[in-house]
Structure formats: C-alpha cells, structure tokens
C-alpha positions in Angstrom: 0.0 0.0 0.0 1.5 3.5 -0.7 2.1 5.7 1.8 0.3 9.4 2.2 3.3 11.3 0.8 3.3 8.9 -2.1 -0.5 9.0 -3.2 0.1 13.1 -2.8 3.1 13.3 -4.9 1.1 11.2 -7.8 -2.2 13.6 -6.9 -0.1 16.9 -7.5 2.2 15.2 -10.5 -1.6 14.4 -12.5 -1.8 16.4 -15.3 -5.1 16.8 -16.6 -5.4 16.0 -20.4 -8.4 16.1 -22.6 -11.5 18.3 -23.5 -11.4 22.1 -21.7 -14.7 21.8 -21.5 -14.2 18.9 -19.7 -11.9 19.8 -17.8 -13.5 22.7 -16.3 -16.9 21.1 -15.6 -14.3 19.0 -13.3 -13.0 21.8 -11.3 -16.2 23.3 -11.3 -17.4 20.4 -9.7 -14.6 20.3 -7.0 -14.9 23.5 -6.2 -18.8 22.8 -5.5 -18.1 20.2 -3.7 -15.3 21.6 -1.5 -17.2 24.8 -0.8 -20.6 24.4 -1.3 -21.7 20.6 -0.4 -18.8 20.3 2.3 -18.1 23.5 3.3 -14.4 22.7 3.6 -13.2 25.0 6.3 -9.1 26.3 7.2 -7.3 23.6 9.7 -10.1 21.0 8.8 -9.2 17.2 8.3 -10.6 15.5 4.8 -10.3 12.3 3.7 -10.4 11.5 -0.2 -11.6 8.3 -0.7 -11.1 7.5 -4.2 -10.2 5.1 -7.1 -7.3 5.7 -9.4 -9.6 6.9 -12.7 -11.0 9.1 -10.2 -7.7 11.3 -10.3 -8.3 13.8 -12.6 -11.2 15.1 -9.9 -8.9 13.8 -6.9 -6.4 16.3 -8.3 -9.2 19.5 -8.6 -10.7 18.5 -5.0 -7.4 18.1 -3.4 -6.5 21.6 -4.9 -9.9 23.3 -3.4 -9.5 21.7 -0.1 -5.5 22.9 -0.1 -6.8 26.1 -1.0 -9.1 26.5 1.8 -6.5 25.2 4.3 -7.7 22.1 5.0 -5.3 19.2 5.6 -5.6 16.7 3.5 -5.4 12.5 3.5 -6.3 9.8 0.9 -7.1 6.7 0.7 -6.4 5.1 -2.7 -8.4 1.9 -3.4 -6.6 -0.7 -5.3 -9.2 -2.0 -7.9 -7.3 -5.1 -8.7 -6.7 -6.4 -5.0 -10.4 -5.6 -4.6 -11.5 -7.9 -7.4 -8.8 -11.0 -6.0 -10.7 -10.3 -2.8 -14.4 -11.4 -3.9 
C-alpha cells in the first residue's frame, strides 16, 4: 500500500489531459463540492476516498480543499486487489 506522501506526490504530479470543456466542468465540480456541499473550512481534516480513474477530480478537490487550508489525507483503493478479494 503507498504511503500518504506517495498518493500526494502522484495527486499533484496528475496532469489533466483532454476536452477544456471537460476539464472545467471538473474543477467546477470540486470547487462545488469543497465549498458548497462540504463546506471545507481552514485547519479541517478531509479524507479523499477515491479510485485511481478518479484522479483527474482527486487532483481539482485536493486543490480546493489545499486552498481553503484544509489538511488533507487519501485513501487510494486498489481496484485489482479488490476484485482477488471477492
């Protein structure tokens, strides 16, 4: 399992690739979620909970939250050990 500093260093080393339009209805949506349906607030504690295709609005949410002053953690699920599990 990787450790936090590893998951952050892939989470701020994701570039985002693809359609602008795209990719701004996936910052918009962090930013909604981080300030709007979370209310994400300085010296808070969040916890992204995601899956790896997940990054590219991993990247935008960690960014919001980092910009409100909120420490972040994550927890990367690992899709392959999860299907050898069932």
């Amino acid at each position: 399992m990787a450790t936090q500093e590893e998951i952050r260093t892939q989470v701020e080393d994701f570039e985002i690739k693809g359609d602008p339009k795209i990719t701004e209805a996936i910052h918009n949506t962090a930013r909604a979620m981080v300030q709007k349906s979370v209310n994400v607030q300085p010296g808070e504690k969040v916890l992204i909970y995601f899956d790896t295709p997940g990054m590219p609005l991993v990247k935008e949410i960690y960014n919001a939250c980092v910009a409100k002053g909120a420490e972040v953690r994550f927890f990367m699920r690992d899709l392959d050990e999860d299907a050898r599990v069932i």
